[in-house]
C-alpha positions in Angstrom: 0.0 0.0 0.0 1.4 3.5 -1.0 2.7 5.4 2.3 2.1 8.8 3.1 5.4 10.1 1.4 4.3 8.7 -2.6 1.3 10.9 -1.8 3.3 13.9 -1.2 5.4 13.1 -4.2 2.7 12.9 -6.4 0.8 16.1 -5.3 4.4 17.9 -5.8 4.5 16.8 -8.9 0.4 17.7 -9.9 1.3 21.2 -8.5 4.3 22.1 -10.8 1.9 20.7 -14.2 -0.4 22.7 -13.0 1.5 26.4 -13.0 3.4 24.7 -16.1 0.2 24.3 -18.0 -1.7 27.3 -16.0 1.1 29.3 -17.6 1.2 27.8 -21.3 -2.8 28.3 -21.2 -2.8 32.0 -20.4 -0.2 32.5 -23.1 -2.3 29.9 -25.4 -5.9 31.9 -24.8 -3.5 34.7 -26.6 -2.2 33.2 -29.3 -5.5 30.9 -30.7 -4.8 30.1 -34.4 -7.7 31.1 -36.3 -8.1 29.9 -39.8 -10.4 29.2 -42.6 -11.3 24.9 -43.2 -12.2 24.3 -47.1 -15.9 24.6 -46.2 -15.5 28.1 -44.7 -15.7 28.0 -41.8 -13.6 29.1 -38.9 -12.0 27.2 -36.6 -10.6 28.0 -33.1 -8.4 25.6 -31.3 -5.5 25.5 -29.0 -3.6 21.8 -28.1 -4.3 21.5 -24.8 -7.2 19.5 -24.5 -7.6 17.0 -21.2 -5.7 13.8 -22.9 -2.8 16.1 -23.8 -2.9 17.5 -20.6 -2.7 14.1 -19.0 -0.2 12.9 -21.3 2.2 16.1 -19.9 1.3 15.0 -16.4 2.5 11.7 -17.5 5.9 12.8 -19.0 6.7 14.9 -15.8 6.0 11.6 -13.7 8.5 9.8 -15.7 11.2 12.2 -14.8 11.8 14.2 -18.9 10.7 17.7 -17.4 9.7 19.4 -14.2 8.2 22.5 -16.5 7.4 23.8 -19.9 8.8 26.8 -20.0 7.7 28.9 -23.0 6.8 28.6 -26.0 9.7 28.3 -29.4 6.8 28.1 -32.1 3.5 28.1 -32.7 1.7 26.9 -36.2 -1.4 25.3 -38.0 0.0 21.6 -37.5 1.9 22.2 -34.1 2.8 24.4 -31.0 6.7 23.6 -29.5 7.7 24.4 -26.4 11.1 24.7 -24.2 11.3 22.5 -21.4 14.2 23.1 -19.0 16.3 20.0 -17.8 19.6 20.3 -16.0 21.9 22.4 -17.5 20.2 22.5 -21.1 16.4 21.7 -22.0 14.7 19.4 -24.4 11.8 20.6 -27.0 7.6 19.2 -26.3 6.1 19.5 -29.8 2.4 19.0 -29.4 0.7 18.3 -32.4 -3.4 19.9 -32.8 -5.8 17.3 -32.9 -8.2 19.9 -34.5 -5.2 20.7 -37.0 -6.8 23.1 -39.4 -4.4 21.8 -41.9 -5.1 18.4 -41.5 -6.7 17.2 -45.0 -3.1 18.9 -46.2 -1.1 16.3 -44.2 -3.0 13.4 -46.0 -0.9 13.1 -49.1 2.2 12.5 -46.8 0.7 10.1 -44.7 -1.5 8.3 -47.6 1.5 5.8 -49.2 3.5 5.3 -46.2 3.4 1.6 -45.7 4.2 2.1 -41.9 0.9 3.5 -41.6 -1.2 1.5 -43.2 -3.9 1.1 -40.7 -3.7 4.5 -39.2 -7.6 5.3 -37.8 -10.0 7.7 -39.9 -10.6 9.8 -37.1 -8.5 13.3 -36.7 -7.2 12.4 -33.5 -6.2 9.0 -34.4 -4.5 10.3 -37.5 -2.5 13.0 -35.7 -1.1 10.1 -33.4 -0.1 8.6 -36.7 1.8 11.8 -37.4 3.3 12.2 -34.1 4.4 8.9 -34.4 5.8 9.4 -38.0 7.6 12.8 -37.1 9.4 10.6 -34.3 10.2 7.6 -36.0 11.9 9.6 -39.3 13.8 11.3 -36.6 15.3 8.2 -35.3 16.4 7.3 -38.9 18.2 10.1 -39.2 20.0 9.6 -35.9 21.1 6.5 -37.0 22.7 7.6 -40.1 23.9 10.7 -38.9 21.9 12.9 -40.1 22.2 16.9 -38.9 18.8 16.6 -36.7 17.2 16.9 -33.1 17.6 13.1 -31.5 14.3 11.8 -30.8 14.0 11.4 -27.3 10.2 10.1 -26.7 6.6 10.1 -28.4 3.3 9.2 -27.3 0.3 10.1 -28.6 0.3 13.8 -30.1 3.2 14.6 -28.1 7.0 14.7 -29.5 10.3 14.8 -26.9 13.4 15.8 -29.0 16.8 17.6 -28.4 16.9 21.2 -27.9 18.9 22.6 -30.5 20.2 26.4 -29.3 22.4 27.7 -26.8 21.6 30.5 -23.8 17.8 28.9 -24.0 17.1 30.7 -27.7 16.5 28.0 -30.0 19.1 28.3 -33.3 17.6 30.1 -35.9 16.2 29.2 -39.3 18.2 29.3 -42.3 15.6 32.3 -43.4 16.6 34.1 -40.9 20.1 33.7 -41.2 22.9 34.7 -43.3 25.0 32.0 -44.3 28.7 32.2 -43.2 29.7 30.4 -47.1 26.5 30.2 -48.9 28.4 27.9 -51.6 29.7 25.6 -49.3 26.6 25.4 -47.7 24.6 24.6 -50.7 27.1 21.8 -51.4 26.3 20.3 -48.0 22.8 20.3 -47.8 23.1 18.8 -51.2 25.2 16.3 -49.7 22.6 15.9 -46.6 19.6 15.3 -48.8 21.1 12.7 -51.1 21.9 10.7 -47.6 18.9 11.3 -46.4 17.5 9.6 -50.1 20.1 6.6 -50.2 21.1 5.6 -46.2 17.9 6.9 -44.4 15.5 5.6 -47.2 13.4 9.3 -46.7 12.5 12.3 -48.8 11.8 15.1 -46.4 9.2 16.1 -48.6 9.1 20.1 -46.9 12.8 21.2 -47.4 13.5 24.8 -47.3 15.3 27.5 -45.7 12.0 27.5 -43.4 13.3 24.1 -42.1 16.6 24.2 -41.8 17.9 25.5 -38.4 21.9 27.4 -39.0 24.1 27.8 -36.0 26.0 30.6 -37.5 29.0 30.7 -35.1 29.9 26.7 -35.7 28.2 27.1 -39.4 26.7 24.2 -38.6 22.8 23.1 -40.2 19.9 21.0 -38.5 17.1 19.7 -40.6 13.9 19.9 -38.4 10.1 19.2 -39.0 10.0 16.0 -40.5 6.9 15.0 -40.0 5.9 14.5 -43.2 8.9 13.2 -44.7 8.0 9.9 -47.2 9.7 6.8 -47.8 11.9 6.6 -50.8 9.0 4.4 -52.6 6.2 6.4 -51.5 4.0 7.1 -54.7 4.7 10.7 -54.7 8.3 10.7 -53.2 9.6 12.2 -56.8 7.8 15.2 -57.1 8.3 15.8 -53.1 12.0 15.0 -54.2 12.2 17.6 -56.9 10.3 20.0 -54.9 12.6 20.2 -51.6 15.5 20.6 -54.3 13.9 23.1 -56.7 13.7 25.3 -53.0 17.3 24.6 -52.0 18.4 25.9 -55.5 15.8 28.8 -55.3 17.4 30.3 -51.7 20.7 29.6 -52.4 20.1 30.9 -56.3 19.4 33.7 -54.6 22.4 34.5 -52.8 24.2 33.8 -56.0 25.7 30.8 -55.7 26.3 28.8 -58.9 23.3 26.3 -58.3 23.4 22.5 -60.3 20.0 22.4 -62.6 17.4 20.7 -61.6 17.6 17.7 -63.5 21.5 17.3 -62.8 20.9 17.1 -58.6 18.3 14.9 -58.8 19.9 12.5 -61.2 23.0 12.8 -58.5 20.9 12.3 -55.5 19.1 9.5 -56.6 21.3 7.7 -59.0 18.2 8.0 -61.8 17.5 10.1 -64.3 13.9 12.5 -63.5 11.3 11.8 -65.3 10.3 14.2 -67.7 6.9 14.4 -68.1 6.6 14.8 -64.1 9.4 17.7 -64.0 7.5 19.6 -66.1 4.3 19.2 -65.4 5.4 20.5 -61.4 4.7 24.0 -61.0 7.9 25.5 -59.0 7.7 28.7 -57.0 10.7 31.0 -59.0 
């Protein structure tokens, strides 16, 4: 039978979830992503509904976080959040279960053998994705891949490595200005083709948007990979063709010499594109 102590224990714990989450709510009720579903109407959500909430409870329990500390990001698909441990932290991404994007995510899901019996419902398909995000980030660990190590997953809920320093998350390549465009260009060429041929993945989102540059080490991280695809996922061509049309785009940009189309994807891959697809994709310029 429990004692009195395991009692204490567990209210301690209960009392730091609750200003954790008491916090992230009131910060939450002020940021409430409000956008338009293909039917028109609006739809207002935030990710902390009771399950989640447990879930957190749960996670703090097992010892990965006393708090959540603020938030990094917030989007459509996902809110991340800092979560002090020691003397670093480790990122929460919670995934929305009433994702306003969701019929978006379908095409990156839809083809992916490991899914095959993912449920119809929303919330049962954001699990899926949750799950997804987490297991293409363990592939890349183990081919050593530039990425946040995968740390834990459960239902909506991601636990990865913090990637920053002085609690300031790195920034986005966007953001950034690129110590040796050139060079960089050649490794993230480098990245994508291992990525295709060791990790068996197309990221199927790459762009300066995903890409995280420590500009003092001018070092990369490739992040959000939820939706990354299989190497024989129907569509992993045109995803493919797409992340590497918006590598040559940025770094085109900042006038490096770029390799055409056709000629990076022939080198990543090993096989020639196929026409008729190439140029039947519309590109963003």
């Amino acid at each position: 039978m429990p004692d009195k102590e395991d009692f204490d224990t567990d209210e301690i714990l209960k009392r730091k979830y609750d200003r954790s989450v008491e916090r992230l709510d009131r910060k939450s009720d002020r940021d409430r992503i409000r956008d338009k579903e293909d039917d028109g109407l609006k739809l207002v959500d935030t990710v902390f509904d009771n399950k989640t909430r447990l879930i957190l409870f749960s996670m703090i329990t097992k010892g990965f976080f006393d708090e959540i500390s603020g938030a990094i990001s917030t989007g459509k698909e996902a809110n991340v959040y800092y979560a002090p441990i020691k003397d670093t932290g480790i990122v929460v991404k919670i995934f929305r279960i009433d994702a306003p994007s969701f019929r978006n995510m379908r095409p990156y899901m839809e083809g992916d053998h490991r899914f095959r019996s993912v449920k119809s419902s929303r919330a049962g398909f954001i699990e899926a994705w949750a799950k997804k995000e987490f297991k293409n980030l363990k592939r890349l660990e183990e081919h050593g891949i530039p990425a946040p190590k995968p740390i834990y997953s459960e239902r909506n809920i991601v636990l990865m490595e913090f990637l920053g320093a002085d609690d300031a998350v790195f920034p986005r390549l966007k953001d950034t200005k690129p110590v040796n465009p050139g060079n960089l260009y050649e490794r993230l060429i480098r990245t994508v083709k291992d990525i295709y041929r060791k990790a068996m993945l197309v990221h199927a989102d790459l762009s300066e948007f995903n890409i995280l540059y420590h500009e003092k080490e001018d070092q990369f991280y490739i992040i959000d990979v939820g939706q990354g695809v299989l190497w024989d996922h129907p569509r992993a061509q045109e995803f493919l063709l797409r992340d590497l049309n918006n590598l040559n785009r940025y770094f085109g940009n900042l006038g490096v010499n770029i390799i055409e189309l056709p000629k990076v994807y022939k080198w990543v891959t090993g096989d020639p594109v196929n026409d008729a697809l190439l140029y039947s994709l519309e590109f963003d310029s």
